[in-house]
C-alpha positions in Angstrom: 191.8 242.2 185.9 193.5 244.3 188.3 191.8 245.9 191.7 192.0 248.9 193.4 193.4 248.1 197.3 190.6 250.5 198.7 187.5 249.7 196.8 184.7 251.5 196.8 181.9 249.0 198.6 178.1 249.7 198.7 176.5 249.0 201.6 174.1 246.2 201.2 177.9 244.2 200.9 180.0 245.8 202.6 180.6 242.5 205.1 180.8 240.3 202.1 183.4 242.4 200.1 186.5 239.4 200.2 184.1 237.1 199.5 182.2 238.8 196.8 185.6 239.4 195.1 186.9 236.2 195.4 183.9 234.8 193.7 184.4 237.1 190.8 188.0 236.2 190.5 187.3 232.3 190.7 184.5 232.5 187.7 181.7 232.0 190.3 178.1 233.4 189.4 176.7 236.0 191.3 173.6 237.7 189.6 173.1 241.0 191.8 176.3 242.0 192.2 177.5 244.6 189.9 181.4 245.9 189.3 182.3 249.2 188.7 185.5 250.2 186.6 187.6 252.7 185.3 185.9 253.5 181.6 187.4 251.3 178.7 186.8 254.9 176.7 189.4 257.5 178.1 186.2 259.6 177.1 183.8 258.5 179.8 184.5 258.3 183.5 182.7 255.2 184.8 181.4 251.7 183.6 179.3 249.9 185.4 179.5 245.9 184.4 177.1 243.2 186.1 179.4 240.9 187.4 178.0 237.8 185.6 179.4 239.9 182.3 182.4 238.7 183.3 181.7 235.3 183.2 181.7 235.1 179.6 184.7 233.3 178.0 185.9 235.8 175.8 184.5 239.4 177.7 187.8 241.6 177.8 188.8 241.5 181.6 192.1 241.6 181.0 192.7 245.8 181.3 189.8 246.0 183.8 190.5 248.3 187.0 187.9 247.6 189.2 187.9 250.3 191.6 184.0 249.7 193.4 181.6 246.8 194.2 177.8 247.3 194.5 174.9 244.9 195.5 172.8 245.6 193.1 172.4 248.2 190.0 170.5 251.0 192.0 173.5 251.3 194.3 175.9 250.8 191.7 174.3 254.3 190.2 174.7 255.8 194.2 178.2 254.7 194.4 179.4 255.6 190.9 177.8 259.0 192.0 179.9 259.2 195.2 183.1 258.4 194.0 182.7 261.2 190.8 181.5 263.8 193.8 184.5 262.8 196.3 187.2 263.3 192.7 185.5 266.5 192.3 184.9 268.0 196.1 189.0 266.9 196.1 190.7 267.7 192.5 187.8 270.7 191.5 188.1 268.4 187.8 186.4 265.4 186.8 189.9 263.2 186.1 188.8 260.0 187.9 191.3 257.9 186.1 194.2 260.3 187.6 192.5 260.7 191.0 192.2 257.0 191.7 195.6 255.8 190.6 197.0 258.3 192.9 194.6 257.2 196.1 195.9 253.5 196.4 198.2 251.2 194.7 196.4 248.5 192.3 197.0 245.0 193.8 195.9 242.1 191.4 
């Protein structure tokens, strides 16, 4: 699992971001929150994963990028929306995958 150094945060958390994400790296349970990552299809932009997904023993996190955290799924939608608006208003295209890598080095 590898994240994004400037994550895209939702409001409702945007205080509890280091904490959020340390839970999710330690196995902690957290029912509301909800991850959002590069798409595991080339074909699709987005995937929005709840983060108690990734508690599962055998759930492939190993090539996740995690590039957003939301509180819940409603905001997850918003911010998903925001970040495919801000790659378009800047590149005119819809290459998120490209766009992000280029906006901040991945830290682990």
């Amino acid at each position: 699992m590898k994240w994004h150094r400037d994550l895209f945060v939702g409001e409702s958390i945007s205080r509890k971001q280091k904490k959020i994400k340390w839970k999710i790296m330690h196995n902690a349970g957290q029912l509301r929150i909800y991850v959002i990552t590069l798409a595991a299809n080339p074909a699709n932009l987005l995937d929005i994963i709840p983060s108690w997904e990734l508690l599962q023993k055998y759930y492939p996190k190993k090539d996740l990028y995690i590039i957003g955290l939301a509180g819940d799924y409603d905001e997850a939608l918003v911010l998903a929306g925001k970040i495919v608006q801000e790659v378009y208003t800047k590149t005119k295209g819809f290459d998120i995958r490209s766009y992000i890598k280029k906006r901040g080095t991945q830290i682990t």
